[in-house]
N, C-alpha and C positions, 0 to 999 in steps of 0.2 A: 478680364478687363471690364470695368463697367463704363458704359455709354450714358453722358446726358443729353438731354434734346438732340437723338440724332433725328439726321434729314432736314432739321428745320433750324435758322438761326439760333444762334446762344442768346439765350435772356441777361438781363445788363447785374442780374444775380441770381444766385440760386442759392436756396433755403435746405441746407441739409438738417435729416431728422433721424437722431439715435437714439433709440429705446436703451436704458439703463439693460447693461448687461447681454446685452444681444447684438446678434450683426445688424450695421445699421442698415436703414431706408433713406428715400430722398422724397421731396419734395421740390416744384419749381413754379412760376409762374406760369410755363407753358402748357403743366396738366396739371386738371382736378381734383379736387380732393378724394382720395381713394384709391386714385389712379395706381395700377401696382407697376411697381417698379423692379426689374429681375437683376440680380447682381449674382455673383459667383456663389455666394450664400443661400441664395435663395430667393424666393418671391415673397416682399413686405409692402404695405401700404401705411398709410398713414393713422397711425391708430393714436389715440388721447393722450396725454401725459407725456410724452415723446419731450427729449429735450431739441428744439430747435436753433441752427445756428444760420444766420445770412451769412456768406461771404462774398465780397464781387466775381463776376466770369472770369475778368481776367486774370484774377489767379490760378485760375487754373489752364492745364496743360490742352490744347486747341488743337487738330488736325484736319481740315478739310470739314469744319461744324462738328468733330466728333472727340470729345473729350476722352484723355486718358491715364485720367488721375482722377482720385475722390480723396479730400482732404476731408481726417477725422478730428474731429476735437471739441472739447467740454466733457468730455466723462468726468463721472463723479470720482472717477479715481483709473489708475493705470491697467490697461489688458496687455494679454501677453499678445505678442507679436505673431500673426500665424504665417504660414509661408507665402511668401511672393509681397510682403508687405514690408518696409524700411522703414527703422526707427527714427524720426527726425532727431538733428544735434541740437534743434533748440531749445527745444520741452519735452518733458517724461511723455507728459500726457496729450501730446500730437502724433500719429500716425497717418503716415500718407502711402496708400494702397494702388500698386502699377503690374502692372502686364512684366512678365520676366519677357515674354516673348521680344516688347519692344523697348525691351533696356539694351541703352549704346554700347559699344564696346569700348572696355579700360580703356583709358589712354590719355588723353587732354581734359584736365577736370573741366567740369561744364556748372556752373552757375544754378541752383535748382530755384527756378523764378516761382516756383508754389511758396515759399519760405517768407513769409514775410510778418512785419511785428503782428500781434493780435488786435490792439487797436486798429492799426490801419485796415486789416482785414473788415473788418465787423461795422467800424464806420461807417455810415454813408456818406455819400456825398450832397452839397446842400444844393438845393431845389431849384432847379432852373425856370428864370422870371421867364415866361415868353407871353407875345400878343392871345389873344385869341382866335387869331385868323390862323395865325401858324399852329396851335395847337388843335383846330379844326381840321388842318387838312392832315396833321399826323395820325388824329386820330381816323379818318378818314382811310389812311393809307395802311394803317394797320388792322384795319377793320375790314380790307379787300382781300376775298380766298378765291379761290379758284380750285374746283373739286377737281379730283385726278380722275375723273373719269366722263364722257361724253353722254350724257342723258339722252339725247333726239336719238344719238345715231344705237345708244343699246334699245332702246323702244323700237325703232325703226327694225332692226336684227327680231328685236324678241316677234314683232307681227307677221316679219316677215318670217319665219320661222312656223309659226301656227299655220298661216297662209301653203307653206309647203305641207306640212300635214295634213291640210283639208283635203291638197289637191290628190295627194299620193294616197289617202283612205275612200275619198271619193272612186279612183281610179279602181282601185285595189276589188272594190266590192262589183263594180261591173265588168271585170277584164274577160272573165269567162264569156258573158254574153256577147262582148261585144268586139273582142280579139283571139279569142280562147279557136280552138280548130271547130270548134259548132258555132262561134260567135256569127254575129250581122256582118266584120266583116276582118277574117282572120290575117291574123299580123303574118302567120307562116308562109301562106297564100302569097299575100302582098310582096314580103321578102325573096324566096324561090324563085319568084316570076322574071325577076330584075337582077338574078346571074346565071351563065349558066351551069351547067353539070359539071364539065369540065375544065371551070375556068381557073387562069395561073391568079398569079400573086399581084398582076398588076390590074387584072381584070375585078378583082377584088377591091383593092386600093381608089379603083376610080367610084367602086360601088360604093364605098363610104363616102366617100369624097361629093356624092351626091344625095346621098341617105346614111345622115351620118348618128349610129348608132352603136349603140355597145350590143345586139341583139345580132349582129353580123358572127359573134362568135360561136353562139351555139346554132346557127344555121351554119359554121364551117365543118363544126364538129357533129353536126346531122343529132344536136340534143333537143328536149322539149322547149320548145318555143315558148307555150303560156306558161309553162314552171318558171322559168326565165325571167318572164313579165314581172309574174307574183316576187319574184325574188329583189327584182329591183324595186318594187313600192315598198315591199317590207323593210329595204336596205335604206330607202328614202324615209318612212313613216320613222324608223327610228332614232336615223339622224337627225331629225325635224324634233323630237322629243327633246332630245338629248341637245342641240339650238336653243331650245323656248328655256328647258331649267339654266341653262349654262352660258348661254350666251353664242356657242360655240365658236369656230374658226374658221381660217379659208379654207380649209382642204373641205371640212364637214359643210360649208356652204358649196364648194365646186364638185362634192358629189353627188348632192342634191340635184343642183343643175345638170349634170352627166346622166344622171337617172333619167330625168323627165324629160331630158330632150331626146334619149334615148325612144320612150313612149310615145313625143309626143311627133318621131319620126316614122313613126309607123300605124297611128291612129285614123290616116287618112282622114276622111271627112270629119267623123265624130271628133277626135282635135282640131280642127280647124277652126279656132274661136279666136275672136282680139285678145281676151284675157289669159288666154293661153300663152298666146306671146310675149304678151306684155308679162307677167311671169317670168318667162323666159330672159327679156331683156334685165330686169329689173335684179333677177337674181343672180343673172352673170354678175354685172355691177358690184355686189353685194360682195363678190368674191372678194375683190378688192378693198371694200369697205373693214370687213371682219378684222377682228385680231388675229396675228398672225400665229402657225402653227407653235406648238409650243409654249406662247403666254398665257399668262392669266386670263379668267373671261371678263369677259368687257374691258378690255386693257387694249392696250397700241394708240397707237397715232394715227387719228382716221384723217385718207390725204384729203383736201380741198377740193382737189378738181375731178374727184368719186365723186366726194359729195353735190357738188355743182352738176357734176354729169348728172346726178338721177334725179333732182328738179328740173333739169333740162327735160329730162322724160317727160314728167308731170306735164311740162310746160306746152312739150310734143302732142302729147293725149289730150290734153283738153283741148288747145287749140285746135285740131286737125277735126276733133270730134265736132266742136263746134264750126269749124268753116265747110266742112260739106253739107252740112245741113242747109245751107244756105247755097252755097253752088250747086246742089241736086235740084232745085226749083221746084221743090214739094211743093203742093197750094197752102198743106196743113203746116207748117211753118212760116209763110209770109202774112198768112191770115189769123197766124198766132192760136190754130186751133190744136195742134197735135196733141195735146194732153186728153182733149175730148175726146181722141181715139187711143193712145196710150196705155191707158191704166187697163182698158179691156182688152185690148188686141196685143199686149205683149205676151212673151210666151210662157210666163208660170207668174200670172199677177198672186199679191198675195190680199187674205181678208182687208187690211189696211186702204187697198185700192178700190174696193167696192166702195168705199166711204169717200173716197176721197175725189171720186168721180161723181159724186153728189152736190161738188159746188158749185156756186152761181160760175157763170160762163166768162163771164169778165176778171173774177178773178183766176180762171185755169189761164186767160191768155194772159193775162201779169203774169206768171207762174212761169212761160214758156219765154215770155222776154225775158223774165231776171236768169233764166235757165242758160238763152244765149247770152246775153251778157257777162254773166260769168263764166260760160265756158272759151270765149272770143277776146273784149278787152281787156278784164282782168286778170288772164293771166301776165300779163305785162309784169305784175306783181309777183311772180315767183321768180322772176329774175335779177329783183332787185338787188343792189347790195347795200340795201339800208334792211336796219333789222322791221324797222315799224310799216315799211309798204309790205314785207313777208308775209308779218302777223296780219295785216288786213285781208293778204290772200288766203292764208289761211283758216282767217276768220269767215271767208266766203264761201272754201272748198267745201268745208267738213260739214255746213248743216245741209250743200248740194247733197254727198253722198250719203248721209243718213237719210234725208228723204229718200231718194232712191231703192235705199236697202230694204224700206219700212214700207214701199209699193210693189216693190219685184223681187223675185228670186235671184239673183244673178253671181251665186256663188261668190268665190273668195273675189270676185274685182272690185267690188267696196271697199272691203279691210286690206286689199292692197292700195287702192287708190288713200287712202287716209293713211295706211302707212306712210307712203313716201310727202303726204302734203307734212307728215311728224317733221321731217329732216327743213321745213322751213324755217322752225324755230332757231333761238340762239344758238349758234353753233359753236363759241369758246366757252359757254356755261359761264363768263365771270359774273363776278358779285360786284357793281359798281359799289362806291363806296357814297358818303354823307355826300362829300363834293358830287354828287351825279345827280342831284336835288340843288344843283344852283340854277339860279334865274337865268343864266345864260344858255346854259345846256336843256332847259326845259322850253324853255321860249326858240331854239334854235330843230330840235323835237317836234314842236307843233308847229313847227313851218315846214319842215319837210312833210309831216302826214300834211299839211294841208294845199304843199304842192302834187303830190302822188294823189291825192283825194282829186286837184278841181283838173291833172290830166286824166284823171282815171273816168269823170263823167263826160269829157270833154269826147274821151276815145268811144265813149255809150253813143252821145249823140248822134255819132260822126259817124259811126257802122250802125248804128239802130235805130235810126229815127223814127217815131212813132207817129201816127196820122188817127184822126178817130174820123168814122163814119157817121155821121147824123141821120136816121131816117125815121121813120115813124114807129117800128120795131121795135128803135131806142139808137144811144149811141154803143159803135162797137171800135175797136180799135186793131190796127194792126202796123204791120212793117211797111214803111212809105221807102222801101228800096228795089234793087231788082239784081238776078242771081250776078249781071255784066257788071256792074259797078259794085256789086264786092268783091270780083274777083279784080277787076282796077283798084279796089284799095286793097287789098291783102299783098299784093308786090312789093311795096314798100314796108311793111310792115315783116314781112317772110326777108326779105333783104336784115332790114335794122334788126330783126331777132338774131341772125344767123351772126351778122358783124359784132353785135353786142355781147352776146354769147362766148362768142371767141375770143374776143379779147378780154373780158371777166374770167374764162377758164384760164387762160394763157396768166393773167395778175394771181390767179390761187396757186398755178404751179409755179410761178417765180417763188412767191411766198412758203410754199411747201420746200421749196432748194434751198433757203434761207433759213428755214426751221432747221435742217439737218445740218448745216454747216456750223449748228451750236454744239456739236455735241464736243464735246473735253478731248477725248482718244482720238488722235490722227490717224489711224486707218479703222475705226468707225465710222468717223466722220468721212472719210472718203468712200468707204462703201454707201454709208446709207444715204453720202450724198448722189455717187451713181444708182441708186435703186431710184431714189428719186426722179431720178432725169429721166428714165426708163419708164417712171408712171407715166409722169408728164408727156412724153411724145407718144405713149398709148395714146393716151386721153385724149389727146388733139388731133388725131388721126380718126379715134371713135366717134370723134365727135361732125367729125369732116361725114362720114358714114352716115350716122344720124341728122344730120343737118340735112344731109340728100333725100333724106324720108321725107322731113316737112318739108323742101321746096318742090315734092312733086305733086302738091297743089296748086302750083302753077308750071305745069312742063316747062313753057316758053323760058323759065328760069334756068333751065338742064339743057339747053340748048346751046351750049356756048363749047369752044376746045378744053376750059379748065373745070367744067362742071363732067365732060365725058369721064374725069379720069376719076375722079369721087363717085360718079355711076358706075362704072366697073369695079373700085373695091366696096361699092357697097352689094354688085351681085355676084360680087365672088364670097364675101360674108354671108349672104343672105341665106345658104340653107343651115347657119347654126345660129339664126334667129337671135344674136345678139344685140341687134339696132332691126326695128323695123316700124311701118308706118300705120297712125288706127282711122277712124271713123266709122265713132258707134252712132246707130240710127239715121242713115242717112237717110232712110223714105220709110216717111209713116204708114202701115199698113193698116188694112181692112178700112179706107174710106169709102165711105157709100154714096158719098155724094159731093164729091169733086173737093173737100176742105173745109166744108162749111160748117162742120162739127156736129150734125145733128142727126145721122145716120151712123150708124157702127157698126159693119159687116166685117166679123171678126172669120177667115175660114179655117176649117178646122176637120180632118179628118181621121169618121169614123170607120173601126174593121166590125164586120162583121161574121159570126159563122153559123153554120147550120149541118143540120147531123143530116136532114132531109132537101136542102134546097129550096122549103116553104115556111119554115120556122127559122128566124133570124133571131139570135142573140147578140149584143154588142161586148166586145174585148175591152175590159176596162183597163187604163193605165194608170200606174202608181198617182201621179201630180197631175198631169194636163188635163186639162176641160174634156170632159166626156157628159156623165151625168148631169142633167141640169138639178140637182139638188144637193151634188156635190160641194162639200166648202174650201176654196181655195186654199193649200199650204202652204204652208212656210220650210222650206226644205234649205234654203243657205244656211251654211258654205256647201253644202252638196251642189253637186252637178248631176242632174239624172239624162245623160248624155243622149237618153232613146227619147225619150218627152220631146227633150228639147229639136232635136232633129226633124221630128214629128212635125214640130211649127213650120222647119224651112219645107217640107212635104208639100203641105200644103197651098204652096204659093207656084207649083209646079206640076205639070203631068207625072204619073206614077212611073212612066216608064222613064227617066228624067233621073230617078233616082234608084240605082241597084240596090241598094241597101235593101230600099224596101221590098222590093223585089221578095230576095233574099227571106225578110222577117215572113212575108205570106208565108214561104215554102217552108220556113223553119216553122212554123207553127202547125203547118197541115201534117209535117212530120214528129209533132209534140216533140219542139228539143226543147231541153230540159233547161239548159243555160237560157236559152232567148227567155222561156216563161218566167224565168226569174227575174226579169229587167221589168214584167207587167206585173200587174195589183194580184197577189194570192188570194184574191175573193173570185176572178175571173170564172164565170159558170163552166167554162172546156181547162179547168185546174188538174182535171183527171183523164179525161179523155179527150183524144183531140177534135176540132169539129171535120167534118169531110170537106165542106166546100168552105170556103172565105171570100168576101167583097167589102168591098171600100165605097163609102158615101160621102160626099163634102157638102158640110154643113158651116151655115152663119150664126156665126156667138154673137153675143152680147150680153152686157148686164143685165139681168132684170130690173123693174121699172113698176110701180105704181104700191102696192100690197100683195105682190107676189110672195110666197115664202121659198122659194128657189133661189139661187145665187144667179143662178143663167136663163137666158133667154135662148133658143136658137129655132132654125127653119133650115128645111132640104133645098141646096141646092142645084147639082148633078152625082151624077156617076161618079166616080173615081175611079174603080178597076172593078170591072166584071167579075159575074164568080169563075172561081176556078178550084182545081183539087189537086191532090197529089199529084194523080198520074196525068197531069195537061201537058202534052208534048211542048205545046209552047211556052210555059212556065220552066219547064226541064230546060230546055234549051236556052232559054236566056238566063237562067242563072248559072248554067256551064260555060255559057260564051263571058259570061264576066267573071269566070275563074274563081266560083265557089263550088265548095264540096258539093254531091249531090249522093251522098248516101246515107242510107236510113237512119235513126236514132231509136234505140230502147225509148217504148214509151212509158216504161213504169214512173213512177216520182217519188222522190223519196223527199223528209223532210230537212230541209235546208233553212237556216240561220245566217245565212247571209247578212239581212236586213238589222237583226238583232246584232250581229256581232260589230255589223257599221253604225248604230248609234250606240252602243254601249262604249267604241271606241271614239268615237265624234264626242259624248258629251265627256267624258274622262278628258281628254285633253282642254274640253272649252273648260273648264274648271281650273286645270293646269297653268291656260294660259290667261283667263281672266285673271288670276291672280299676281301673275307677273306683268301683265299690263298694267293693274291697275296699279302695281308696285313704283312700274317704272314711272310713269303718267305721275304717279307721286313726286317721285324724286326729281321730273323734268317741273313743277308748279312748283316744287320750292327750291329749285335753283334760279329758276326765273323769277320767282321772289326775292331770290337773297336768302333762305333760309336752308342753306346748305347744313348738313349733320358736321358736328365737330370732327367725328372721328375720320370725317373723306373730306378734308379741307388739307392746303396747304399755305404756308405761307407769303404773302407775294412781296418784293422787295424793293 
């Protein structure tokens, strides 16, 4: 059987081409010259000298857009008939070629409407006069495709894909140190503790049900705990892979997720990050979003109210991040100086930040308004459902988070946060047509940007108003508000998000029940319309969840009988972290002088050891500030989960934190795992020291013609010395339920480090390439300049 234009409308003719003597070829308007055409005979294309004949579509035989005849004629003379082919009774030299399969059975002659004179066939028809208005919008409407496949949301997949492989190779290379049975602080430890010996099956049951991990199995079955670990990153790094080339599916997205929340239920402190979570949230969602098991990559129906759900996220993080900022009543936020202390006192700045804490002062506190400002009123604009306030929000997100990336380390929550601002863009991918350039539509276009434009400054004013200071100093500017009256304006604001919200979700999942009610098969259509309804009353139940997060920025809002029962299912969700609530930076640290930006006491502590008690050498670590001649790194998307730890140490007494504890006594006993978490230049690399103490020191930038990166001064003690055998070191690390028996201290050579960037940049190649692929494909759909070959017809 040969097919013409299938899938896509019949052309009003089609141009068949027979090579003298051979099986023929076709030609039509709908493909290009060359285009090959596969027939029963074989694969031909259009090659020179060919005799061509036009004949109208309608004569030929039509089924659902799929022809089932190819009428032969003009050879230079008669071929013999080969099977499955019918000699017409009009003419020697017509032959018309059909499917035996789909020949009728004898019985009532039937009419063969292929038959018709040659003239009439071959003729055309004369040219129809029309205006040019009307042949405007035909061409217009023919000139409208719609690719078959969703650009934001496979961009979105592929980052977020990379994004799980940062996190699960990040993990992967510290688990020894830092869960491993010698780690800082063992996941088997943790587990054991919280069942007991002899507990039944329901005593079990509630243990997940409270820590809910896949790591519950080999502690039933008494096997190695940190193999276990290893097993799941490796299980995650490679389904992450095998995402970024492919696109992959739900199941390969919900193992992902099953993995790391597995890890990241047992990480204790050291996972306790926002971006952990937010991970967490963002990739449950995704389950949803993905193609489903089975289909092609990048294929399916991505629902509506997935999609809306995870700029709701967006919508959640920025704002939450931004409105504590201001309800904490930092000084360094109303006086608009926190950038003055920022760039040095964050916890792994990178070289970029030394520079950029060089500018005039006036413009860092510009910097910190437009900072809240976008993270406060405009997100208004991720919830729109006009395309053109979207693109403006995300024409704000994306150069916020590359700043950011380009000042600080902050692992993959960058290129997650730009992930999901991808999914603002167009989300049916069409190609408007010529009519999309009339005056009406463009002039109707810049009314709308130009109503979202004067409420979008209106919403600045009204939460930000600014006040400058005149003094003889000079003029200085800041926030003319107070922490009381923005938490009196955000009620109304947390109200209309939450109301708006809901009813835009509630309008995509009508429209999603409407979508599946097209499909042709009556119990299709009835399943995939109940799958549908099924999303839908997820989503709106998740969403109820999530909502509960953002309005616990004002309790007084949770306070009512219909908000207790959304606060009960969102803490009955809450330990599988698929909705929860952020706020990053809420109090600017190391000010020296009450916000005024001209002080920078960044603390920061140093270990020390000694073989004698009188000679102190300092424990260097991998990235954080130690050396003051050190140059700050750039280690994103890594996470060095002890550095960063190290930051929150310091803002607390030592005994405050067991962890650390812990790492003294793992080092006085040279474990081998913890030394591999610190810089392999470390002077006790080989041997351990005898005694260890901790000193807390103030950073800062350097300043004037120094050639050090840092500045710093002794401030106190941190932790006394101590040694192995210190009864009271013994004792407190047994009373918080870590190991306390000795470790071999030979060292052998480990590739740890080697084997995590050899695997980090192999993949950033990987996936810069498929980013940059997609990020193609989403500019010129958004242009209009979709590829022929991923267009369809629209009608």
């Amino acid at each position: 059987m040969f097919r013409i234009g299938y899938g896509v409308p019949a052309p009003k003719y089609v141009l068949f081409v027979f090579p003298p003597f051979c099986p023929f070829s076709i030609a039509s308007p709908r493909f290009p010259p060359g285009f090959p055409i596969r027939s029963s005979f074989g694969e031909y294309g259009n090659e020179p000298g060919t005799f061509r004949v036009q004949i109208p579509t309608s004569h030929l035989t039509r089924r659902r857009r799929r022809h089932r005849c190819v009428v032969a004629r003009g050879f230079s003379r008669p071929i013999e008939a080969k099977e499955g082919m019918k000699r017409s009774l009009e003419t020697d030299t017509r032959f018309v070629y059909r499917d035996p399969s789909k020949a009728k059975a004898p019985g009532k002659k039937v009419e063969d409407a292929t038959v018709r004179p040659a003239d009439e066939e071959i003729q055309p028809k004369k040219k129809e006069t029309v205006s040019k208005e009307t042949h405007v919008k035909r061409e217009a409407k023919a000139d409208a495709y719609v690719p078959n496949t969703d650009r934001p949301r496979d961009l979105f997949l592929t980052l977020l894909a990379f994004v799980w492989f940062c996190a699960f190779t990040s993990l992967f290379v510290q688990l020894d140190g830092l869960f491993g049975s010698d780690g800082l602080a063992p996941a088997e430890t943790n587990l054991r503790a919280r069942i007991a010996k002899k507990a039944g099956m329901w005593d079990w049951m509630q243990a997940f049900a409270k820590i809910p991990t896949l790591l519950w199995v080999p502690v039933y079955f008494n096997l190695d705990l940190a193999l276990c670990m290893k097993l799941l990153c490796g299980v995650g790094m490679l389904l992450s892979l095998q995402a970024i080339r492919t696109g992959g599916n739900s199941l390969i997205f919900g193992t992902m997720w099953a993995c790391y929340l597995s890890m990241f239920s047992v990480g204790s402190v050291f996972m306790q990050f926002q971006w952990d979570t937010l991970l967490l949230e963002v990739g449950f969602l995704a389950i949803w979003l993905a193609c489903p098991r089975g289909s092609p990559a990048f294929s399916g129906y991505a629902p509506r109210t997935i999609r809306q759900l995870l700029r709701f996220t967006l919508f959640k993080l920025m704002l939450m991040s931004g409105v504590v900022k201001l309800q904490s009543g930092c000084p360094s936020w109303y006086k608009l100086t926190a950038l003055s202390y920022h760039f040095a006192t964050q916890c792994l700045p990178t070289p970029v930040a030394w520079w950029v804490s060089k500018l005039p002062e006036n413009v860092l506190k510009l910097s910190v308004w437009s900072t809240l400002a976008i993270e406060i009123p405009t997100t208004a604009l991720l919830l729109s459902p006009f395309q053109t306030h979207r693109w403006t929000g995300f024409c704000l997100q994306i150069p916020l988070q590359v700043a950011i990336m380009l000042t600080g380390n902050y692992n993959f929550f960058n290129i997650l946060t730009i992930a999901l601002c991808i999914l603002l863009l167009n989300t049916d991918g069409e190609r408007k047509g010529r009519s999309s350039t009339s005056k009406v539509r463009v002039v109707l276009t810049f009314l709308n940007f130009l109503l979202g434009l004067a409420l979008l400054v209106g919403g600045i004013l009204w939460i930000l108003p600014l006040s400058v200071d005149r003094s003889s100093a000079g003029a200085s500017i800041y926030l003319a508000t107070t922490p009381g009256r923005v938490s009196t304006q955000m009620k109304p604001i947390l109200l209309a998000s939450i109301l708006a919200g809901f009813l835009y979700l509630l309008t995509c999942g009508l429209l999603d029940i409407k979508c599946a009610s097209r499909t042709r098969s009556a119990p299709s259509k009835l399943s995939t319309s109940l799958k549908r309804v099924l999303v839908v009353v997820g989503s709106l139940l998740y969403f109820i969840a999530s909502g509960t997060a953002l309005l616990s920025l004002d309790r007084n809002l949770l306070r009512n009988p219909i908000a207790g029962y959304a606060v009960e299912m969102y803490s009955a969700i809450l330990p599988y972290h698929i909705t929860s609530g952020y706020g990053l930076f809420r109090r600017t640290t190391g000010m020296g002088d009450n916000g005024r930006g001209q002080v920078v006491e960044r603390p920061e502590v140093i270990l020390f050891g000694s073989h004698d008690g009188e000679h102190w050498e300092e424990f260097d670590f991998r990235h954080k500030p130690g050396n003051v001649s050190w140059v700050p790194t750039i280690v994103a998307p890594h996470q060095p989960r002890l550095d960063w730890q190290m930051w929150f140490a310091a803002m607390g007494p030592a005994k405050e934190h067991p962890w650390f504890m812990n790492l003294v006594y793992k080092l006085l006993l040279n474990s081998k795992a913890v030394r591999d978490l610190m810089s392999p230049d470390s002077p006790f690399s080989d041997t351990p020291p005898r005694f260890i103490k901790a000193d807390l020191y103030t950073y800062d930038f350097s300043k004037g013609d120094s050639r050090d990166w840092w500045s710093r001064k002794f401030s106190r003690s941190y932790l006394d010395a101590v040694d192995a055998d210190s009864q009271a070191l013994q004792q407190y690390v047994k009373t918080h339920g870590f190991p306390t028996r000795k470790v071999a201290g030979g060292r052998t050579q480990h590739h740890g480090e080697d084997l995590q960037e050899t695997i980090i940049f192999t993949c950033a190649f990987i996936a810069v390439y498929e980013v940059i692929k997609r990020s193609h494909e989403v500019v010129q759909t958004s242009s209009g300049r979709a590829s022929p070959d991923r267009k369809v017809k629209v009608n």
